[in-house]
GUKE-68311 format. One record per atom (N, C-alpha, C): residue number from 0; residue in three letters; z, x, y. Coordinates in steps of 0.02 Angstrom, whole numbers, padded with zeros to 5 digits, always signed. Layout:
N
MIKOL  roro  tilum      up    east   north
MIKOL   NUM    ala       Z       X       Y
...
END
This chain:
54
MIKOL  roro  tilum      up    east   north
MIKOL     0    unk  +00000  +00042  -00060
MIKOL     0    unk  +00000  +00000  +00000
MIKOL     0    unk  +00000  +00044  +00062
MIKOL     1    unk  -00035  +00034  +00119
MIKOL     1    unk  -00044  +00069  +00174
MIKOL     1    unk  +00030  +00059  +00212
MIKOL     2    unk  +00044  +00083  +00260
MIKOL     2    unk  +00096  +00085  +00312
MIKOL     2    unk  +00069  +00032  +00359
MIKOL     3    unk  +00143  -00005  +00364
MIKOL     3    unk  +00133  -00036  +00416
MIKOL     3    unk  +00153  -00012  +00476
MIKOL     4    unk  +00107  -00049  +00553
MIKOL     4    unk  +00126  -00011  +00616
MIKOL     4    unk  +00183  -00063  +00626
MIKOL     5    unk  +00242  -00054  +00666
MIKOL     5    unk  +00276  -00072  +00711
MIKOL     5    unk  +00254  -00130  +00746
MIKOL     6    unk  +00285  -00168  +00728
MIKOL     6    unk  +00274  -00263  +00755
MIKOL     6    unk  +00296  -00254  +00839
MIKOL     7    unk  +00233  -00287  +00878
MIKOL     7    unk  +00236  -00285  +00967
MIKOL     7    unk  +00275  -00336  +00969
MIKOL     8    unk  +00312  -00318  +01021
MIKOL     8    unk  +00367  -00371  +01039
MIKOL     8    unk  +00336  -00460  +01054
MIKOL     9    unk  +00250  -00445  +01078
MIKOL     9    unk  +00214  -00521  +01074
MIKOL     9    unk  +00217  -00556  +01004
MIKOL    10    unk  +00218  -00501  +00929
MIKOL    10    unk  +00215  -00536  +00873
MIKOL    10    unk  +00269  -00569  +00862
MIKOL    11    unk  +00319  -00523  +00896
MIKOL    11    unk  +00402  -00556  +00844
MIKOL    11    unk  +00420  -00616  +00872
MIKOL    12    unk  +00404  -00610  +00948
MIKOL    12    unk  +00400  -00687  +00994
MIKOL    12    unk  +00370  -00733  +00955
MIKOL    13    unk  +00310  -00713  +00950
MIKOL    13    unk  +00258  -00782  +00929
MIKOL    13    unk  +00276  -00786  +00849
MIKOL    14    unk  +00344  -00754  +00808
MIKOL    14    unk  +00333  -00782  +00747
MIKOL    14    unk  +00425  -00817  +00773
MIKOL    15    unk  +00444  -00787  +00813
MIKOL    15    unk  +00516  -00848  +00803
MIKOL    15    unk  +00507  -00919  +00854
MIKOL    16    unk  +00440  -00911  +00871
MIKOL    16    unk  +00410  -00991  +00903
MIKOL    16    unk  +00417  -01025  +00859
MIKOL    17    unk  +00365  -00987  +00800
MIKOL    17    unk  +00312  -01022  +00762
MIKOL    17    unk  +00402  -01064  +00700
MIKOL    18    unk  +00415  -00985  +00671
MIKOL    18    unk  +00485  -01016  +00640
MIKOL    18    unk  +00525  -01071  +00658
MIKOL    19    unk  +00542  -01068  +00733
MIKOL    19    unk  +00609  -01124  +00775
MIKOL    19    unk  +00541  -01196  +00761
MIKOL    20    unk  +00472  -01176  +00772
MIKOL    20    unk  +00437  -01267  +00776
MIKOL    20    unk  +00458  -01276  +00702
MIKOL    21    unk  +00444  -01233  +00641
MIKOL    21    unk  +00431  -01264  +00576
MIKOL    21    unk  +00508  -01295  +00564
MIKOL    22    unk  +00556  -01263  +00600
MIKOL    22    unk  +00618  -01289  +00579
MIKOL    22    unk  +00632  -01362  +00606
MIKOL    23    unk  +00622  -01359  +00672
MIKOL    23    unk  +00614  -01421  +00718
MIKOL    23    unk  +00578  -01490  +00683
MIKOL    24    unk  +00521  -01464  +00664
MIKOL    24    unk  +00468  -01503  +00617
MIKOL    24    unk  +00508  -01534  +00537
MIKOL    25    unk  +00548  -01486  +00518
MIKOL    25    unk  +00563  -01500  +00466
MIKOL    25    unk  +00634  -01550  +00477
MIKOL    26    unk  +00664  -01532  +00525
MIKOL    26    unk  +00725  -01575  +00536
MIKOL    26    unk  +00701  -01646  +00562
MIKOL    27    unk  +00655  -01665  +00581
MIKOL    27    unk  +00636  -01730  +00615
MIKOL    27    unk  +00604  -01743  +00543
MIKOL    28    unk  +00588  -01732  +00507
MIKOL    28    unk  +00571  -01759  +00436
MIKOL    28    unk  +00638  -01781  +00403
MIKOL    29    unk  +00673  -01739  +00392
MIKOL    29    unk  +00739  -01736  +00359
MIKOL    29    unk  +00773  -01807  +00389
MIKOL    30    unk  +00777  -01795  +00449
MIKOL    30    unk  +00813  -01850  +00475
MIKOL    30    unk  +00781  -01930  +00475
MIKOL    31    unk  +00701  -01926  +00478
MIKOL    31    unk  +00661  -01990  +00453
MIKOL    31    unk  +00672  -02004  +00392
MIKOL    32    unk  +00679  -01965  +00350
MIKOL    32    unk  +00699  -01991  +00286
MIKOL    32    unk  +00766  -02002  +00257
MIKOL    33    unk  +00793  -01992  +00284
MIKOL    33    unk  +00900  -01998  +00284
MIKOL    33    unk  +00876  -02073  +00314
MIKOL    34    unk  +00831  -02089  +00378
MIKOL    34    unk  +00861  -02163  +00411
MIKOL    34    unk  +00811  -02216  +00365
MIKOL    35    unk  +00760  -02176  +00312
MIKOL    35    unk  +00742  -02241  +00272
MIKOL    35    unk  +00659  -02241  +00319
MIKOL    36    unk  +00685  -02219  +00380
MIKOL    36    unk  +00578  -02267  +00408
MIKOL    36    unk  +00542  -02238  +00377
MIKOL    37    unk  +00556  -02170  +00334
MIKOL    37    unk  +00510  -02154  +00302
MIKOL    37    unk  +00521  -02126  +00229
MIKOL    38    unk  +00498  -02159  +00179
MIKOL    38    unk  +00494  -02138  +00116
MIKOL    38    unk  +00506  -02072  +00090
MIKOL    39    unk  +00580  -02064  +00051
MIKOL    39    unk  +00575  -01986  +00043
MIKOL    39    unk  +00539  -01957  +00005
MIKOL    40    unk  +00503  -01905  +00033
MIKOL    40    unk  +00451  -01863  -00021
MIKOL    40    unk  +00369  -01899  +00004
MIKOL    41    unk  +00369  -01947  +00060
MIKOL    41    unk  +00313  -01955  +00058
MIKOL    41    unk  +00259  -01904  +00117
MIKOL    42    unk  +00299  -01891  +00160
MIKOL    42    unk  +00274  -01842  +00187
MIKOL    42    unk  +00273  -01764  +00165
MIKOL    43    unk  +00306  -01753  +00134
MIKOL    43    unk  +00288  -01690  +00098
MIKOL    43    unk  +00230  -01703  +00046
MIKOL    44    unk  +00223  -01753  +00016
MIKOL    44    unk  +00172  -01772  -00018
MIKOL    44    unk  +00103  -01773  +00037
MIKOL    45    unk  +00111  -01795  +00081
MIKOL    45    unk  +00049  -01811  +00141
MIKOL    45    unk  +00016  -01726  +00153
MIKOL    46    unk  +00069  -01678  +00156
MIKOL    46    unk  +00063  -01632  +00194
MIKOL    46    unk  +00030  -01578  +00127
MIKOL    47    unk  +00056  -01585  +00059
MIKOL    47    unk  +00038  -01555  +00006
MIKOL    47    unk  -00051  -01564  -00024
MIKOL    48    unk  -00087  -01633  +00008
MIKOL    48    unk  -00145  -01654  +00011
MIKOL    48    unk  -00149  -01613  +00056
MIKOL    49    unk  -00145  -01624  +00124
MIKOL    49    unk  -00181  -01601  +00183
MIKOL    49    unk  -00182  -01505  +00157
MIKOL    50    unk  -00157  -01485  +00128
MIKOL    50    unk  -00149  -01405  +00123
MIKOL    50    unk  -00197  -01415  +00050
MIKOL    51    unk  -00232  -01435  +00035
MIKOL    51    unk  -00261  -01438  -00029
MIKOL    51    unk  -00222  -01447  -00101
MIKOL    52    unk  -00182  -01475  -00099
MIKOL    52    unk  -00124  -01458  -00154
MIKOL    52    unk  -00167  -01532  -00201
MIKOL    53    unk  -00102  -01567  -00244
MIKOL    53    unk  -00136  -01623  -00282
MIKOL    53    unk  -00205  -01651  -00247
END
């Protein structure tokens, strides 16, 4: 495996964006499905199509 260079301080920014949305994203799911408006498992199901999965 080659060496990696030293991550620019623009990457580490733009990956604890990207991390804090998926978490954000994932807690407003969590919490739609704790209150019932939405079917548990059906959006992870939605999202497992949309990524090519089943």
């Amino acid at each position: 495996m080659s060496e990696r260079q030293p991550r620019s301080t623009d990457e580490l920014v733009h990956d604890l964006y990207l991390t804090g949305f998926l978490m954000l994203v994932n807690a407003i799911v969590l919490g739609l499905e704790m209150s019932e408006l939405v079917k548990p498992g059906s959006v992870k199901a939605f999202l497992s199509h949309l990524l090519g999965g089943e």
